[in-house]
TORMAR-597904 format. One line per 5 residues: number of its first residue (from 1); their letters; for each residue y, z, x of C-alpha. Coordinates in Angstrom, 3 decimals. Each point is the difference from the previous one (the first is absolute). Layout:
N
NUM) A) Y Z X  ... $
//
This chain:
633
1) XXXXX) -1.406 -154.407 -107.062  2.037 2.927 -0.048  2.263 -0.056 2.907  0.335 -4.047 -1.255  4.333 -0.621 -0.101 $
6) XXXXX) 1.345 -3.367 -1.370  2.555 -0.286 3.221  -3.164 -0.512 2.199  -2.323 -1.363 -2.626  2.382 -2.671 -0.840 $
11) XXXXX) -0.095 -0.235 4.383  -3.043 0.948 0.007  -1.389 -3.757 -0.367  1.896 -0.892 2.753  -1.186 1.982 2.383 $
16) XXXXX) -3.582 -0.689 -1.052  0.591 -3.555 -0.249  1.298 0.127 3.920  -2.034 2.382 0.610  -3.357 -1.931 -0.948 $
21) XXXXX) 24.743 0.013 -6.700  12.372 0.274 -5.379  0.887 -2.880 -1.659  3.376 -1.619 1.425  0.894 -0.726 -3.152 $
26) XXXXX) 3.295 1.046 0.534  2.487 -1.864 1.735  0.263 0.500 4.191  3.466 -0.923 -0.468  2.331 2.759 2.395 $
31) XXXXX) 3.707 0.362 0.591  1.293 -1.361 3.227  -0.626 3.223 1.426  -3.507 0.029 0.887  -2.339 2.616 -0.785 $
36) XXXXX) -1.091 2.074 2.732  -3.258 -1.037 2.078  -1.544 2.916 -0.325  0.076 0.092 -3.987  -3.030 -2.072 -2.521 $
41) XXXXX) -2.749 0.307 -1.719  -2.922 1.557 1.675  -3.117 2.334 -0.287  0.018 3.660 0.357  -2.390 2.865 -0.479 $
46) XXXXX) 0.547 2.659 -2.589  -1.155 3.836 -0.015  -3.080 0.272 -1.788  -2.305 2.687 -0.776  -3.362 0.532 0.994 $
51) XXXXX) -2.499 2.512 -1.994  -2.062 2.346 2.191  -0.761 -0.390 4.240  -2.774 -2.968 -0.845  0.594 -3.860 -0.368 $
56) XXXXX) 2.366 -1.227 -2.985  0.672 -3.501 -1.190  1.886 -1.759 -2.357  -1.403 -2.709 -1.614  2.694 -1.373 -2.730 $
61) XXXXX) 3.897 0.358 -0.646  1.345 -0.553 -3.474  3.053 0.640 -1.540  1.414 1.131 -3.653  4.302 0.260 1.276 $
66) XXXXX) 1.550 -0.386 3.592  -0.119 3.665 -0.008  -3.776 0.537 -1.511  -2.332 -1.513 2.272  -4.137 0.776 -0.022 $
71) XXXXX) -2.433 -0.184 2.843  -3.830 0.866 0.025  -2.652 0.405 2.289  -2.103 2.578 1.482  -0.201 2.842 2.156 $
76) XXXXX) -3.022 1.650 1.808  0.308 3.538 -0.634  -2.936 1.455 2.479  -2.930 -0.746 -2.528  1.117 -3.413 -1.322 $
81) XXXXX) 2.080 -2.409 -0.904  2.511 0.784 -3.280  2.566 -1.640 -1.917  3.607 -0.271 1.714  2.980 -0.911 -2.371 $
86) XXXXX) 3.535 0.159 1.552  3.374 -0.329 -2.078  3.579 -0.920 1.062  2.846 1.186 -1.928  2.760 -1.622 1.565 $
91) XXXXX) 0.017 2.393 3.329  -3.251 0.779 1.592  -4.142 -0.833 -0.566  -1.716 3.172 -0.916  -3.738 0.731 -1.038 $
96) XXXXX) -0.767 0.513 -3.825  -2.885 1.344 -1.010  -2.723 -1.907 -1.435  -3.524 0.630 -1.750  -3.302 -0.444 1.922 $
101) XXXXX) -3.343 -0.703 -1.632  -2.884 1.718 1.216  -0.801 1.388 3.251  -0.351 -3.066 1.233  2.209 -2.838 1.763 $
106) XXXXX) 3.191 -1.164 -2.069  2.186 -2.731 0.492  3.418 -1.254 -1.139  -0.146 -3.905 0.429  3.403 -1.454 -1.851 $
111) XXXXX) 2.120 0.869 -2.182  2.433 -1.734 -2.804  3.016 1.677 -2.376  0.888 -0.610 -3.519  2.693 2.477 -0.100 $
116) XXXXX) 1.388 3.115 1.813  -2.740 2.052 -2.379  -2.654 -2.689 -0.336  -1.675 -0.472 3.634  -3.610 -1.028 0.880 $
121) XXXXX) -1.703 0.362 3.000  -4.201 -1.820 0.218  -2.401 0.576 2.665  -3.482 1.537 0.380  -1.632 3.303 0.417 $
126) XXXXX) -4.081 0.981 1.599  -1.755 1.575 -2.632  -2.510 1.359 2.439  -2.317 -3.089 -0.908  2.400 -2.914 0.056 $
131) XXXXX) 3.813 -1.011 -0.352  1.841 -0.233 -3.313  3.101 -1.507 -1.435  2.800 2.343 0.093  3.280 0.007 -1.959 $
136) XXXXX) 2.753 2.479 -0.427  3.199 -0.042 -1.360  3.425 1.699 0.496  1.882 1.130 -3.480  3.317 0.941 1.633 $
141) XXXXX) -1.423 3.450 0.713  -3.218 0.255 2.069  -3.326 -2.655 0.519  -3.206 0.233 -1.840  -3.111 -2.237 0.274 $
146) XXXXX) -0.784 -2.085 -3.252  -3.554 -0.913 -0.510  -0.882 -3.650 0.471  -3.180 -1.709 -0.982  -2.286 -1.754 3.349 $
151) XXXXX) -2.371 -2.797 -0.586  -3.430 1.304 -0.372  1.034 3.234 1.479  -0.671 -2.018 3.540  2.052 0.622 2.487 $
156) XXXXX) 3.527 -1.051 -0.874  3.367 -0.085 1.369  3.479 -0.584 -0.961  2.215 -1.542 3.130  3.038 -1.140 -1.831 $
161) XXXXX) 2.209 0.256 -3.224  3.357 -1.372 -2.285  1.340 0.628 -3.000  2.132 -2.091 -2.515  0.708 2.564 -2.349 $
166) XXXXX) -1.437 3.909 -0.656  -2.517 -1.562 -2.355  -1.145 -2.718 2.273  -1.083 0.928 3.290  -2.630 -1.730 2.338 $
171) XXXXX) -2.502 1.041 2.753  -2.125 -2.105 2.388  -2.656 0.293 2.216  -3.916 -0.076 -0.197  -3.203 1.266 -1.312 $
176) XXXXX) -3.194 -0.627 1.037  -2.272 -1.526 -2.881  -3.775 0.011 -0.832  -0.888 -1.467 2.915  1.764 2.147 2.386 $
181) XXXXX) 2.587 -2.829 1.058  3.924 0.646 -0.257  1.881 -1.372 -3.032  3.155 -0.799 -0.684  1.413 3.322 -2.069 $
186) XXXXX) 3.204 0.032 -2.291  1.099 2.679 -2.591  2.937 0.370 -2.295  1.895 2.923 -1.138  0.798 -0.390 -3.593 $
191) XXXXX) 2.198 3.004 0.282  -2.650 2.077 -1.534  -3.048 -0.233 1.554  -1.473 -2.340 3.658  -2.582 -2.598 -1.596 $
196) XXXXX) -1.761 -2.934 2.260  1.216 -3.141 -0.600  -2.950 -2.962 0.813  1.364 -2.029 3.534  -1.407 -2.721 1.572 $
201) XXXXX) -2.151 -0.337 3.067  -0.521 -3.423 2.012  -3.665 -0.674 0.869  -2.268 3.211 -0.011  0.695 1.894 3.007 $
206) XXXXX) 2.622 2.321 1.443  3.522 -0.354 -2.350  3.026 2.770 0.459  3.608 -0.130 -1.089  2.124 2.006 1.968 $
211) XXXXX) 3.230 -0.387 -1.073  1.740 -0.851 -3.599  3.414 -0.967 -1.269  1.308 -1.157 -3.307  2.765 -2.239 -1.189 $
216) XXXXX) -0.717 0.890 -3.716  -2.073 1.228 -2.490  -1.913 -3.303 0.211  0.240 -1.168 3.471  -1.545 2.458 2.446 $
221) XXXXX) -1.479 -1.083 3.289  -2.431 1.874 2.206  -1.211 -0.832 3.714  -3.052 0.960 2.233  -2.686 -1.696 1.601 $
226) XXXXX) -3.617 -1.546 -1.048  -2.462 0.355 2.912  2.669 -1.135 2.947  1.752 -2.371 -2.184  3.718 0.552 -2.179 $
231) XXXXX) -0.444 1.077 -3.577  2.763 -0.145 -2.591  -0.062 0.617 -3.042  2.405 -0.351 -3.286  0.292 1.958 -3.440 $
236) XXXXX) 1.057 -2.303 -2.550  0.559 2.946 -2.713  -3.430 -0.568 -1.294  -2.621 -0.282 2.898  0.234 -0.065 3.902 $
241) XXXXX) -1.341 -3.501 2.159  -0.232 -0.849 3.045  2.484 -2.325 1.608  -0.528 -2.475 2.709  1.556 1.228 3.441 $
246) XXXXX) -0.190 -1.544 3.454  -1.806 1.349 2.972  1.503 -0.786 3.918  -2.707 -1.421 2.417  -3.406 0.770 -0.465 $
251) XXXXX) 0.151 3.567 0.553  0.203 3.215 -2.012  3.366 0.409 -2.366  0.778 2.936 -1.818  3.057 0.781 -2.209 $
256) XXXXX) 1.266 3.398 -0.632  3.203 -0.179 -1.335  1.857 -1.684 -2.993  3.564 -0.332 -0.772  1.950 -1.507 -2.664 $
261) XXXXX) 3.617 -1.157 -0.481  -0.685 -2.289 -3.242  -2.957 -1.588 -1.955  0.231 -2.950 2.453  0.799 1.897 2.784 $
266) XXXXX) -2.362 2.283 1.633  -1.168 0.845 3.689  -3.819 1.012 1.037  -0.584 1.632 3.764  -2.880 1.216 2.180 $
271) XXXXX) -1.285 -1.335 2.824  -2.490 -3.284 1.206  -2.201 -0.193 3.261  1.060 -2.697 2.789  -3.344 0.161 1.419 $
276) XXXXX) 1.004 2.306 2.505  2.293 2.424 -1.938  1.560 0.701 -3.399  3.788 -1.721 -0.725  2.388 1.486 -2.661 $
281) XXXXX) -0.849 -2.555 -3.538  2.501 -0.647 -2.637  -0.372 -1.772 -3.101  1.907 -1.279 -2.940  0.505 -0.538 -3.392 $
286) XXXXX) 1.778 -2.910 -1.349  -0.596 -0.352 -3.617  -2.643 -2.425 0.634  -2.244 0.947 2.321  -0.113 2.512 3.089 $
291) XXXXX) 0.646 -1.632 4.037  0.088 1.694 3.305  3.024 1.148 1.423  0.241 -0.017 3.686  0.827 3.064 1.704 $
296) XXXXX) 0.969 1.276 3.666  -2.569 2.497 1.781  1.225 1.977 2.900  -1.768 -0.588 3.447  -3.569 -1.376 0.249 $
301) XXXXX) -1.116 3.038 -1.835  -1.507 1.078 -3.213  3.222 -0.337 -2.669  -0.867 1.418 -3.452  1.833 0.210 -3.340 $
306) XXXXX) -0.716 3.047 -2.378  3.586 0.352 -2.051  2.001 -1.881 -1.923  3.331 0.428 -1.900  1.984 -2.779 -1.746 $
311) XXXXX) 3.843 0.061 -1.378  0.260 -3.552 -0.419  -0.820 -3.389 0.859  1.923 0.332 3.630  -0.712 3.665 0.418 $
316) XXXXX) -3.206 0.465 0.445  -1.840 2.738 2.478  -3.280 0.466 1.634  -1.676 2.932 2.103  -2.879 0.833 2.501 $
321) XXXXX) -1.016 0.443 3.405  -0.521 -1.827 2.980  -1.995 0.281 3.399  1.079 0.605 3.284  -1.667 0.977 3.150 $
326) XXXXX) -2.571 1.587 -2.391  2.459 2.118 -1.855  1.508 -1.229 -3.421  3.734 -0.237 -0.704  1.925 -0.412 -3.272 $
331) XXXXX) 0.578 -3.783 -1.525  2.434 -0.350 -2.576  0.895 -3.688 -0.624  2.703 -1.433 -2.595  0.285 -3.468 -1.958 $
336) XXXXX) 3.196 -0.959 -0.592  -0.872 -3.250 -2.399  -1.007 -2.058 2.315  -2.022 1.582 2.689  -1.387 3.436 1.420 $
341) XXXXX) 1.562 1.560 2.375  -1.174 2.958 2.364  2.408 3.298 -0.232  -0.080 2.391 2.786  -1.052 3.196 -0.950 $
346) XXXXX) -0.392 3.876 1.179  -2.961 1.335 1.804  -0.355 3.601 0.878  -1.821 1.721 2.805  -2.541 -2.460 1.922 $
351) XXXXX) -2.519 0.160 -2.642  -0.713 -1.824 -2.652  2.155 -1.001 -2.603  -0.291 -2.052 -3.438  1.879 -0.421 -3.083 $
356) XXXXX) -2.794 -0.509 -2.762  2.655 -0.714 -2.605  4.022 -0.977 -0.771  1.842 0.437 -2.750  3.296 -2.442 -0.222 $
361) XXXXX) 3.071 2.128 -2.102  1.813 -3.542 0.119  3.715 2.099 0.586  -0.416 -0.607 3.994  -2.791 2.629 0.253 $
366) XXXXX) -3.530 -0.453 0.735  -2.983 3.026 0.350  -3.103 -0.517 1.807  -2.573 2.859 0.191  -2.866 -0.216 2.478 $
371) XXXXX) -1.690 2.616 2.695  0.653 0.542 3.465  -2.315 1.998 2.822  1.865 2.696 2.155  -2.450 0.569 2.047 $
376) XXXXX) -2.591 1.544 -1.536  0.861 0.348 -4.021  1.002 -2.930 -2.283  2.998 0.472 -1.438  2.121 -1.362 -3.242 $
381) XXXXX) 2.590 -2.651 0.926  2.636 -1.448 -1.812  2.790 -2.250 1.070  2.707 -1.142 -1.811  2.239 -3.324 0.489 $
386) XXXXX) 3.809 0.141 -0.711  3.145 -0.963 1.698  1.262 2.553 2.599  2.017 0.465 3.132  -0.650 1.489 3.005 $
391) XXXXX) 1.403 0.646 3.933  -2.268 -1.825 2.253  -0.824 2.155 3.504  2.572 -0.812 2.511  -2.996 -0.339 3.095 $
396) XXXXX) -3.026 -1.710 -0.367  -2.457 2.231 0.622  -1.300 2.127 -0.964  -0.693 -1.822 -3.010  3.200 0.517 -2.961 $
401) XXXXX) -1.045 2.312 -2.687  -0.334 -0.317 -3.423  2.880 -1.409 -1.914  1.604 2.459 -2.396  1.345 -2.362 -2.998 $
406) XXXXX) 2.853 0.176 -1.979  -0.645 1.748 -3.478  -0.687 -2.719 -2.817  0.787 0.186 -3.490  -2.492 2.972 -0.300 $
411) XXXXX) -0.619 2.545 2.050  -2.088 -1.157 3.107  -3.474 0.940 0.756  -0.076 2.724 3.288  -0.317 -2.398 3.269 $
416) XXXXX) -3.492 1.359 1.991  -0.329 -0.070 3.882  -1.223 -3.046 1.526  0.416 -3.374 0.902  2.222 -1.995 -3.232 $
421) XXXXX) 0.117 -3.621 1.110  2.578 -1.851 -1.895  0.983 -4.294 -0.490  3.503 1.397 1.328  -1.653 0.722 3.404 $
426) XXXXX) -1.078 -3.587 1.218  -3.334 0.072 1.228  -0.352 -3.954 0.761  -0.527 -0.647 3.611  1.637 -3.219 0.000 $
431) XXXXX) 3.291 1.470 -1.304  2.338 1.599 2.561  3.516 1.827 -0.663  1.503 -2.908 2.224  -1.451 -3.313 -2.345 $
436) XXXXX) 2.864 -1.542 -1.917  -2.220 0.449 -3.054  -1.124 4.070 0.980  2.446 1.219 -2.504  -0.471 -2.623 -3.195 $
441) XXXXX) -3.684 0.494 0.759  0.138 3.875 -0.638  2.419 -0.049 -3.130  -2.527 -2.875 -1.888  -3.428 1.582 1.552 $
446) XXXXX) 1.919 3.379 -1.601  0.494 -0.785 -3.158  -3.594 -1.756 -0.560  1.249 -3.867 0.428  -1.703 -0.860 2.806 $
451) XXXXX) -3.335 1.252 1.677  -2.185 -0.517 2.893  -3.437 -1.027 1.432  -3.303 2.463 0.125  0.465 -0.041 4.052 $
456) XXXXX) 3.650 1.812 -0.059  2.105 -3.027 0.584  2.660 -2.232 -2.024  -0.131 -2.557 1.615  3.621 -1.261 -0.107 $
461) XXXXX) 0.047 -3.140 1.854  -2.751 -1.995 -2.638  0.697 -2.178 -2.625  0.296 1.083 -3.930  -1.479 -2.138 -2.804 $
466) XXXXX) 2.009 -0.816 -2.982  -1.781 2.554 -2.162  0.629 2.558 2.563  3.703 -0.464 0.097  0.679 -0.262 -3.744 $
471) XXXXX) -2.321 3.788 -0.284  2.703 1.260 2.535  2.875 -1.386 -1.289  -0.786 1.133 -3.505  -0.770 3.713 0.991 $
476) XXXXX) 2.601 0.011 2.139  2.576 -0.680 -2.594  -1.573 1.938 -2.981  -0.948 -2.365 -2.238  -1.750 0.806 -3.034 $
481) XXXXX) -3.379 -1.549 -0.188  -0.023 -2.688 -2.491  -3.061 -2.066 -0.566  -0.679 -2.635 -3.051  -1.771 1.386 -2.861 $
486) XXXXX) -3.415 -1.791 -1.280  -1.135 -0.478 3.225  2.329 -2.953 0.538  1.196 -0.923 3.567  2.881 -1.956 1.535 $
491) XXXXX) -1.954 -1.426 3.340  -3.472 -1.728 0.114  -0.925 1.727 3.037  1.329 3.441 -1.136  -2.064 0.938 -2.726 $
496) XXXXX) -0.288 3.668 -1.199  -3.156 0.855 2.159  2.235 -0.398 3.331  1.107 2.767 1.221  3.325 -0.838 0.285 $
501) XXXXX) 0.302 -1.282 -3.614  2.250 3.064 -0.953  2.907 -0.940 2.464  -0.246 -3.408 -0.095  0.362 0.041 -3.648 $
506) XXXXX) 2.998 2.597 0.026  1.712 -2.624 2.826  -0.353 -2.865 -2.378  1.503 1.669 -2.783  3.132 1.219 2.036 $
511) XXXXX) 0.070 -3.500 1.387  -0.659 1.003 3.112  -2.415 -2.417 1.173  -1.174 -3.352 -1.300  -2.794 -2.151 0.287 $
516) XXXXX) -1.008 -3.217 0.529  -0.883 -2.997 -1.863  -3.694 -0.436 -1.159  -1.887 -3.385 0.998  0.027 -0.088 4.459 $
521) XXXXX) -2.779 0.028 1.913  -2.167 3.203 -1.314  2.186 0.875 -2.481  -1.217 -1.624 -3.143  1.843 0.703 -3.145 $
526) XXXXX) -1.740 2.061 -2.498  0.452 -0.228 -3.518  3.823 1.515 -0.342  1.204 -1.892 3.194  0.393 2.933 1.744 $
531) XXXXX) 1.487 -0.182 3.517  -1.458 1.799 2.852  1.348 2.968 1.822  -2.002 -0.567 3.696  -0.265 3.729 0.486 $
536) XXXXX) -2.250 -0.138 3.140  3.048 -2.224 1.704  1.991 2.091 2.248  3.406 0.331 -0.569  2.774 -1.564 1.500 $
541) XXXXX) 3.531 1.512 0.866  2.100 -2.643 -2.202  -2.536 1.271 -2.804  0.520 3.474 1.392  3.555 -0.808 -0.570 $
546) XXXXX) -0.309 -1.206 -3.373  -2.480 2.736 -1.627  2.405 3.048 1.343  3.272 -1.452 -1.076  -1.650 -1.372 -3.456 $
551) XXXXX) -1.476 3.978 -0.287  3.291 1.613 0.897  1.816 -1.934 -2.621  2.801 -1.034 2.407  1.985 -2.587 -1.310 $
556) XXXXX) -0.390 -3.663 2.058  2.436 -0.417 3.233  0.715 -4.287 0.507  2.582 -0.371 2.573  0.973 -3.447 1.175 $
561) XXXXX) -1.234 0.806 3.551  -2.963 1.990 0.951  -0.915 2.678 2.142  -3.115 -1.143 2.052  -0.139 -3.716 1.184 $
566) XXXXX) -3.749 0.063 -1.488  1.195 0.280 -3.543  2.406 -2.387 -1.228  1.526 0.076 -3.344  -2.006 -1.844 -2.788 $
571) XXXXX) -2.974 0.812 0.969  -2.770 2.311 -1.775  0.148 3.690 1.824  4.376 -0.791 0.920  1.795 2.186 -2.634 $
576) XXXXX) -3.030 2.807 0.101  0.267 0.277 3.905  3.697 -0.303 -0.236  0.105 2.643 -2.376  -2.548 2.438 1.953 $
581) XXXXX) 2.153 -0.606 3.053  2.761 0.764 -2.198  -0.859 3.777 -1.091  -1.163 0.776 3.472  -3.916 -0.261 -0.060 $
586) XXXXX) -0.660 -2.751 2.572  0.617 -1.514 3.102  -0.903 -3.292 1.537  -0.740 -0.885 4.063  2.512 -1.048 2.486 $
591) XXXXX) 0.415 -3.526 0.770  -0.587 -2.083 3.155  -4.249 0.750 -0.048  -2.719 -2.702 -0.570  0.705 -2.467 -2.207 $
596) XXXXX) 3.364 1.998 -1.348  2.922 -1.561 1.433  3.317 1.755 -0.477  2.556 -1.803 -1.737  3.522 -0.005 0.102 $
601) XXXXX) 0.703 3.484 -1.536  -3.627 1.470 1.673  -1.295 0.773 -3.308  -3.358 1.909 0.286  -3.513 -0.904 -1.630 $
606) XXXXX) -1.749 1.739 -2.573  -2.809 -2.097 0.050  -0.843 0.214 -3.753  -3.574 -1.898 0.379  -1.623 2.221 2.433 $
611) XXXXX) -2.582 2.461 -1.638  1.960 4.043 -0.443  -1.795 2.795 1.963  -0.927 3.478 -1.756  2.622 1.960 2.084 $
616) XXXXX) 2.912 -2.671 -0.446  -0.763 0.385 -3.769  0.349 3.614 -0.139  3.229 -0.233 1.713  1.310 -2.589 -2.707 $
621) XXXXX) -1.321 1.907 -3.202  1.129 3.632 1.655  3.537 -1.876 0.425  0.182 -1.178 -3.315  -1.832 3.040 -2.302 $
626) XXXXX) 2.399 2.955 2.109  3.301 -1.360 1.105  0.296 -4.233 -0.585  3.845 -0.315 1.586  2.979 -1.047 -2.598 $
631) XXX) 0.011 -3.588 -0.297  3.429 -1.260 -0.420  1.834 -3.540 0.313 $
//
């Protein structure tokens, strides 16, 4: 047990089981002059230190400030593994030293801040017989281990930790009990003394928590895993339970992160087995009860989640590692409050590379801390996510270096050598510099509006479902995420388990979109009468029309003749198309084809019925969010 680390125990089930993944919160609006190509939002690595020639890994990134950001792990320093803690102050990582219990193995496993002076950092350490909880803290000065009780003096071990205030601090992970079986393990720091706090265990075999997160004093929730199955559990303020959680397929499913934006709001993630493979798995908290989340997976691969960080209901991150031709790459992954998203990120060297853990500063900047191979050592990686600018090569090949960004707010982490791919640089193989949609594809996929498919491609010539369009349209534009409180919901079929609740509901209260009436075929009305949305109906370019114009505020064009012979005045979509053709953002089709006569002035069609493809709707929303043309009589 002593050369046992939580990065591969918490993987370590996976490979035994086969063996046997920034909020755009704020408005994408731009002057007419468009920003440059090459500038957005995108993933880069930072300088970090390493202790000693052996293998060092970060395991968890918290922070206290902007400027006071903590990172643990360990380090193998020729005889065995020790604790790693790394510090930012604003201008580069460096190492700070840490205690070590023992002779034996030590390891950092997370970490959590109070206050600049109040820091805590939980693992284990090998006692030369079997593994023990270990805690330290940081008083502004220097670390020191604090004793902390274990169940039975059993093995035990501490894999994650949060703290609401100096005096109320929390620690998770497992002890093994009379009968030799892991049990679910939580303490609390009463901001005197570590004291084991009874937690509950489904059925009588294996239980761990291996991740924790509070809301309040009074509503604290822990994650883990019971045999192969999702455990969650909640502290009341008075005693921990267990609360129900779903399991996908009839596989294995283990969480090991939790997340929380409010005391309805809060995100679970891990991974489940396909039957061939394990899949990233994300779950949520409602208020009522917890439902999966759907999320993308890179490739036919193994996907896995092992961070999370959460800034608010729209903005919230995961991390982890996928595989690819038998070496693992980073995964980083965003929801955006509505769906997730895959974000490329850095790998370095042709090794492997994984980012066990995010942290989400919700000011634009993200961290993710991880490991990467170079060859022969492991080595500490961070990355960090920010908006930046860079030259792009002038020849193809060889491959374009690194980007070097523009400096943020604060002063930048140090760029490293090695390969810094970046949503600026489009990477989908069905999108070419000479598409009419190349360049409204790159500004929206840039500023996290729109996204791909796992197999590389955009796929810009397929339909887009109602749902889809209103999550583009609202992100696109900036608007603030507004949902009904209670629970309540406008639409029948839009209720606050789908995932695109968030955006549908912000749409309906800027009058974006409407609905329609309760009572047709499969659309009986529930008790409020509420109408139905149809958010699996694709989208049509006079509702196109409508939604952008109705999002961008633009006040209603009705001239006494119209523009395309297809729309004639009166009618439902004629003074939202007229008003879109107005500021600039659409076109129609010439005249004289099948079934489109020309008339006497050779008015073109816009065809306002047919269904609106994925790259003629980036072209529309680009047009309208950057540079919508004056609209005058």
């Amino acid at each position: 047990m002593g050369n046992l680390r939580r990065y591969w125990w918490l993987r370590g089930s996976v490979a035994l089981f086969i063996g046997a993944a920034l909020a755009v919160g704020a408005s994408l609006l731009r002057p007419a002059a468009a920003a440059p190509q090459n500038c957005g939002y995108f993933w880069q690595t930072a300088s970090s230190a390493n202790a000693g020639a052996g293998n060092n890994h970060l395991t968890d990134i918290f922070d206290v400030t902007v400027n006071d950001v903590w990172a643990v792990g360990y380090y193998a320093n020729g005889n065995t593994d020790q604790t790693l803690v790394e510090h930012w102050d604003g201008n580069s990582w460096a190492v700070v030293p840490s205690p070590n219990v023992g002779a034996g193995a030590n390891y950092l496993l997370a970490v959590t801040a109070v206050a600049a002076n109040d820091v805590w950092a939980v693992g284990y350490y090998y006692n030369g017989t079997t593994n023990r909880n270990l805690t330290e803290h940081w008083n502004g000065s220097s670390w020191a281990v604090v004793p902390s009780p274990g169940a039975n003096q059993t093995e035990n071990e501490f894999y994650a930790v949060a703290a609401v205030a100096t005096n109320d601090v929390w620690a998770v992970g497992f002890a093994r009990n009379a009968s030799n079986v892991k049990w679910t393990l939580t303490e609390h720091w009463d901001g005197t003394s570590w004291a084991i706090v009874t937690s509950a265990n489904h059925g009588t075999l294996t239980n761990v928590l291996t991740s924790v997160a509070v809301v309040a004093s009074n509503d604290v929730w822990a994650v883990g895993s019971y045999t192969t199955l999702t455990l969650i559990e909640h502290w009341n303020g008075s005693s921990w339970t267990v609360v129900p959680s779903p399991n996908v397929g009839s596989g294995a499913n283990y969480l090991q992160r939790v997340a929380v934006v409010g005391s309805n709001d809060v995100w679970a993630v891990g991974y489940y087995w396909t039957g061939s493979t394990f899949v990233t798995l994300t779950m949520h908290w409602n208020g009522v009860n917890w439902v999966y989340v759907v999320s993308p997976n890179i490739g036919s691969g193994q996907n896995t989640f092992s961070g999370l960080s959460a800034q608010g209901s729209s903005d919230v991150w995961a991390s982890g590692g996928y595989w690819i031709g038998g070496v693992e790459q980073t995964l980083t992954e965003h929801w955006d409050g509505a769906s997730w998203s895959v974000v490329p990120s850095v790998n370095v060297g042709s090794g492997n590379n994984v980012l066990s853990s995010v942290l989400n500063q919700g000011i634009g900047r993200v961290w993710a801390a991880g490991t990467y191979n170079n060859g022969s050592t492991a080595q500490t990686l961070i990355e960090y996510y920010s908006f930046g600018c860079f030259t792009p090569s002038p020849t193809p090949t060889p491959p374009p270096a690194s980007p070097t960004p523009t400096p943020p707010a604060t002063a930048p982490p140090t760029n490293t050598a090695g390969p810094s791919p970046t949503p600026c640089a489009l990477s989908f193989t069905d999108v070419h510099p000479t598409d009419y949609f190349y360049a409204p594809v790159l500004y929206l996929a840039c500023h996290g509006v729109i996204s791909g498919y796992g197999d590389g491609t955009f796929r810009p010539y397929n339909n887009t479902t109602r749902s889809q369009m209103v999550k583009i349209v609202v992100l696109g534009f900036g608007k603030p995420i507004t949902t009904p409180p209670g629970g309540a919901y406008t639409f029948a079929d839009v209720p606050p388990s789908n995932p695109f609740f968030a955006v549908v509901e912000t749409a309906a209260a800027g009058q974006i979109v409407s609905g329609y009436a309760c009572g047709g075929a499969g659309e009986p009305c529930d008790s409020l009468n509420r109408p139905y949305f149809r958010p699996a109906a694709n989208v049509t370019r006079g509702q196109l029309a409508k939604i952008v114009v109705a999002a961008a505020g633009w006040p209603l064009q009705n001239p006494a003749a119209g523009t395309f012979a297809d729309v004639l005045p009166g009618s439902a979509f004629y003074p939202f198309v007229e008003t879109a053709y107005c500021h600039g953002i659409i076109s129609g089709y010439a005249c004289g084809g099948a079934g489109e006569p020309c008339d006497a002035i050779n008015r073109p069609y816009f065809r306002q019925g047919n269904q609106a493809t994925r790259g003629q709707i980036a072209k529309i929303v680009d047009l309208a969010v950057t540079a919508g043309a004056a609209c005058g009589p």
